[in-house]
N, C-alpha and C positions, 0 to 999 in steps of 0.2 A: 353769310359767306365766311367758310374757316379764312383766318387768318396763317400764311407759311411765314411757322417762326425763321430768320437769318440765323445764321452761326456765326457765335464769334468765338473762337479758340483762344483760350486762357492758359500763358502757360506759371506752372507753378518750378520756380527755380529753386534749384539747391545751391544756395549760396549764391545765386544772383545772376545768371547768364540765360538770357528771353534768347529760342527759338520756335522757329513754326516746326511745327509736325504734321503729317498727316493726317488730315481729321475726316471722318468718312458722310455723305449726306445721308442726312437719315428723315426721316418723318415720323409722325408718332399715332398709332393705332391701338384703338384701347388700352392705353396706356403703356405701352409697348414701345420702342424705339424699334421701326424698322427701315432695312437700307431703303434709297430710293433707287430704281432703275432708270436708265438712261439720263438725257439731259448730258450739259456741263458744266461741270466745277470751276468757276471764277476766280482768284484770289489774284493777289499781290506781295512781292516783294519788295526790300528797299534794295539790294543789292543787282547791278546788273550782271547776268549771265553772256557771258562774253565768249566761249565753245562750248560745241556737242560733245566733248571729249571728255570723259568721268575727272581724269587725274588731273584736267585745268580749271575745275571748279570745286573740286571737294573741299580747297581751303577756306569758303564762305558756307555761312550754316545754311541759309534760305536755300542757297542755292545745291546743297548738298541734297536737303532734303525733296528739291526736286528730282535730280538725278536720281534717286534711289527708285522713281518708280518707273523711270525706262532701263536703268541697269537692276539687273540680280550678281550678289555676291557667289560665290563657291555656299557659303554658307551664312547666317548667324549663330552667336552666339547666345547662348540661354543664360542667365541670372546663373546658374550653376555651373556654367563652363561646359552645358551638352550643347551638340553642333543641331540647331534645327535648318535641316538641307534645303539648299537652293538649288544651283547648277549643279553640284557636286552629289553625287549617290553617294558616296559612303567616303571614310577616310581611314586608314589605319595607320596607328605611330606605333614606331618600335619602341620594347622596352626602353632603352635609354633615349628616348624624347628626341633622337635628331634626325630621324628618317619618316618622311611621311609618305604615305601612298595613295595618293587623291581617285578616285574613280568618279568621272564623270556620266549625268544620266546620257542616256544612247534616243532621248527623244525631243531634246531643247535644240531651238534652232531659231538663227537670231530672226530681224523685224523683217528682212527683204526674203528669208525662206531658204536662207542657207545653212546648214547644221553647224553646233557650236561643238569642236574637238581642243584636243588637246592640243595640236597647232596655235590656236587663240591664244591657250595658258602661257604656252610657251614664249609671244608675239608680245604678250604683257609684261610678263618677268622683264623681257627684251628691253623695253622701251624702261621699265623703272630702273636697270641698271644703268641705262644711257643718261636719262634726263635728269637737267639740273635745276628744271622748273619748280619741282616740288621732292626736294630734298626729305624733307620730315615725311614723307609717304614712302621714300625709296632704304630710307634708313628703318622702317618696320618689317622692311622683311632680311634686315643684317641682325647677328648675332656676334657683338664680341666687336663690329664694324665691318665684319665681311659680308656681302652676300649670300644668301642661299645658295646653291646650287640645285638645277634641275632639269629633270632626264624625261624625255617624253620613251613612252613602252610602246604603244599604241593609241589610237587614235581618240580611246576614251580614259588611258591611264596616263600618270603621270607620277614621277620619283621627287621628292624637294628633301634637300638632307643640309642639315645646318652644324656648326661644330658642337654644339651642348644642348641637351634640352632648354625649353623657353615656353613658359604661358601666353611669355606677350607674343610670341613669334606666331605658334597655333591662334591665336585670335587676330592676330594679324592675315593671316594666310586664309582663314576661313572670311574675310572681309576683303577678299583681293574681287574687283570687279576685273572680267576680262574687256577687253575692244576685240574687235573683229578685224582679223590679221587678214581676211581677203580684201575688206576695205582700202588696203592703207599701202599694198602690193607698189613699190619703187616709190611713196612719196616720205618726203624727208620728215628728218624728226622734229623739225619745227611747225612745219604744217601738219602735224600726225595731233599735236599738243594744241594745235589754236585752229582745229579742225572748225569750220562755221557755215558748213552746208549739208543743212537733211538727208538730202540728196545723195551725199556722199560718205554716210555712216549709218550701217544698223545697228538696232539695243537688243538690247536681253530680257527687259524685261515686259512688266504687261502693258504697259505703252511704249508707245513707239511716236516719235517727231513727225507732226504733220507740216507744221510750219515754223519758222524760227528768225526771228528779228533782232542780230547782235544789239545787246544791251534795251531793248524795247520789250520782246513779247517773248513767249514760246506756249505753243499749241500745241499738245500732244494726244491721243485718240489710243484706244483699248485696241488687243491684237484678238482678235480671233484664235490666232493659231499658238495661245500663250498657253507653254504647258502645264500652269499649275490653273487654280479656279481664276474663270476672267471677273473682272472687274464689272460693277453693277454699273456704273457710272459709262456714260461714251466716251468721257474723255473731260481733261481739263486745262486751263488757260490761265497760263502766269503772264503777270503784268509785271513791268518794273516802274514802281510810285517810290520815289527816295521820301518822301516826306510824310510821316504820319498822318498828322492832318489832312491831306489831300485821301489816302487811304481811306479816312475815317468817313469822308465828306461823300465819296466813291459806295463809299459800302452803304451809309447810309441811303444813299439816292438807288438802290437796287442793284446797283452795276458789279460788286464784289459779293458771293458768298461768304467771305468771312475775314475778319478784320483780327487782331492779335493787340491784345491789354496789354500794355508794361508796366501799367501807374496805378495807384490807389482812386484818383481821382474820376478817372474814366473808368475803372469798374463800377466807379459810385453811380455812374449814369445811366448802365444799363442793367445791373443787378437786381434791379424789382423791375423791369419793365419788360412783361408776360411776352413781348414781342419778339424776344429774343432769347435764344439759348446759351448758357455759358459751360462751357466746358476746359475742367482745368486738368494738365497732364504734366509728370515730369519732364523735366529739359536732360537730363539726363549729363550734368556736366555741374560742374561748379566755379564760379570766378571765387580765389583766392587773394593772399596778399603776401607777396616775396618781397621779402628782407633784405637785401645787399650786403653780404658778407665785406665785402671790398670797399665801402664807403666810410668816411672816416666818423660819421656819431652813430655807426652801427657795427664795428668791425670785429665786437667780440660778442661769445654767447650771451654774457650778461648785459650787452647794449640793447640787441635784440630783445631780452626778455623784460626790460624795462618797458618798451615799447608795448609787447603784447601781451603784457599783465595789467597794463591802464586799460584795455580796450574792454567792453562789453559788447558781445557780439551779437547779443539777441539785439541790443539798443541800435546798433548800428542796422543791422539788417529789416531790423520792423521800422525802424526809424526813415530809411531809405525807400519802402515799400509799401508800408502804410495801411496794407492788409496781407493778411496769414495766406489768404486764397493766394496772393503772390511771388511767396517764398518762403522759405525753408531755410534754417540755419542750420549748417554741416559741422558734421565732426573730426573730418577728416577729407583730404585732396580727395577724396572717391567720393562718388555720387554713390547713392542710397539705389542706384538700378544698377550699377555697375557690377560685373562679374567677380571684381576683386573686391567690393567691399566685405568690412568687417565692423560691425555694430557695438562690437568693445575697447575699439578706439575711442578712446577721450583727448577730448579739445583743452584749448586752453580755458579756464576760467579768470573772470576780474579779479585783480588783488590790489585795490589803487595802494597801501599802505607798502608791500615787495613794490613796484613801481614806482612809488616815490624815494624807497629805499635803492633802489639800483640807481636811478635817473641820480642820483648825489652821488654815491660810490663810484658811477662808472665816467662822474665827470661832465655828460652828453645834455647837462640841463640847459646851458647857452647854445649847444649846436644847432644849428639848421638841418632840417630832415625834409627833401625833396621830396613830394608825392607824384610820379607817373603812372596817368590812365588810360582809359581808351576813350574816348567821349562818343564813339559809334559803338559803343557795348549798353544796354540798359543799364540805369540804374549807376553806374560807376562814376560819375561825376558827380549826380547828387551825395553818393556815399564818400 
């Protein structure tokens, strides 16, 4: 009798920050990896999802990356900065970078079967210049600190014009999930943002909420009427397990499709064991280390550069992680998938003998230097 390998999703971080992503099921035929159809997709997060609403959960990763597959953006972005279309049929910017002209397609229509227009676009902007839930969401489509501005033409066009050109602003814009403005018709903007009933919100994208258990479950099911290719899958089923262990315990016992590595030790355990498949993907992000200009054994360039000429950074990172398959040491704040990187930026390198020559020049040898982390980040406590 074959044996059906589990999935366990591996991810491979750039400079140290573990997310899920979406991993597809597959099965293997003459050697061949192919999708599986139907069935459902099991897994678990540690974070609980607390609204159906895009803009009050995108601040958690797990939970972002649930959302992405009942909302569709306007667009993504490519590795190169080209727009691969979502909701959005085409986009034109004016020569001087501050007028864009979004054309939506005329055949996308949200999960309850109502057509998605340029009213929605509009219903969204609406809502991120109101709320103060998620500031860092509403501050990506300011330029200079002011909002966009935006003109609906008709029911599939729309005007957003900003005072200067801006890369961040275009990949911000092609990343705007809309909500569904018939939805939401006279309720306020605090229930709009901590929206917690299926019932009472459609998606965009190829799933769509079947069931939903604040901070416990969410069940979601593939749309028939999704207008790009549907999904192989019927559907799948997030868990909220805060505790690794318990995860690990879950997935081993059949109940999870697929479990997520963050350690050296527990790749060691299923890395040779044929039962299992490992699959490793970038995280698409990097955890860094900020300096505090403003603190006193760090408040000038040369405090700072004492500090980060002792460091070895491969030492730290492989030291923290314990194998390659787990990360990736960066060369710069950008991820290695990011649309802005640039591959001839250079890091800093060790120099203990400058380090031990600044640490006496700059005086900072007796000081105390506080380290603040996240301890709900991987890997950041150990490191």
């Amino acid at each position: 009798m074959k044996k059906t390998k589990k999935i366990i999703c591996l991810a491979l971080v750039m400079l140290m920050v573990l997310s899920l992503a979406a991993c597809g099921k597959t099965e293997e035929k003459g050697g061949e990896l192919k999708p599986v159809e139907g069935g459902m997709f099991v897994y678990a997060i540690e974070e609980p999802i607390t609204s159906l609403n895009y803009y009050n959960n995108s601040s958690t990763d797990l939970g972002l990356q649930v959302f992405k597959n009942i909302y569709d953006p306007l667009w993504y972005a490519n590795a190169d900065g080209t727009p691969d279309y979502r909701l959005a049929k085409s986009v034109e910017i004016s020569e001087d970078g501050t007028t864009y002209t979004v054309t939506l397609r005329d055949d996308i229509t949200w999960s309850d079967g109502k057509k998605i227009t340029v009213d929605d676009l509009m219903f969204t902007l609406d809502i991120l210049v109101k709320t103060t839930i998620m500031p860092s969401t509403s501050s990506a489509y300011k330029v200079d600190g002011t909002f966009c501005e935006y003109k609906k033409e008709s029911d599939t066009v729309a005007t957003i014009t900003v005072g200067r050109g801006s890369n961040l602003f275009k990949k911000a814009l092609g990343g705007l999930f809309l909500l569904p403005a018939h939805c939401f018709e006279g309720v306020a903007l605090e229930d709009i943002l901590t929206c917690k009933e299926n019932d009472t919100i459609a998606t965009s994208g190829a799933y769509k909420v079947d069931s939903f258990s604040v901070g416990e479950k969410i069940v979601c099911v593939k749309r028939d009427d999704y207008y790009r290719r549907k999904s192989h899958i019927d559907g799948f089923e997030v868990r909220v397990i805060g505790n690794a262990g318990t995860q690990e315990i879950a997935f081993q016992n059949g109940e999870l499709a697929l479990f997520t590595i963050s350690n050296a030790e527990t790749l060691a355990t299923y890395k040779n064991d044929s039962n299992y498949k490992i699959v490793s993907y970038p995280d698409g992000r990097i955890t860094f280390l900020e300096i505090n200009p403003n603190a006193e054994a760090t408040a000038t360039l040369e405090m700072r550069q004492a500090i980060i000429s002792a460091l070895n950074i491969d030492e730290l990172v492989y030291g923290t992680y314990g194998d390659a398959a787990l990360c990736d040491s960066a060369n710069s704040i950008l991820s290695k998938v990011s649309m802005f990187y640039d591959p001839s930026v250079k890091n800093y390198t060790q120099d203990i003998e400058k380090a031990k020559k600044l640490i006496e020049e700059t005086g900072i040898k007796d000081k105390e230097i506080t380290i603040i982390y996240n301890s709900a980040r991987v890997g950041q406590e150990e490191l």
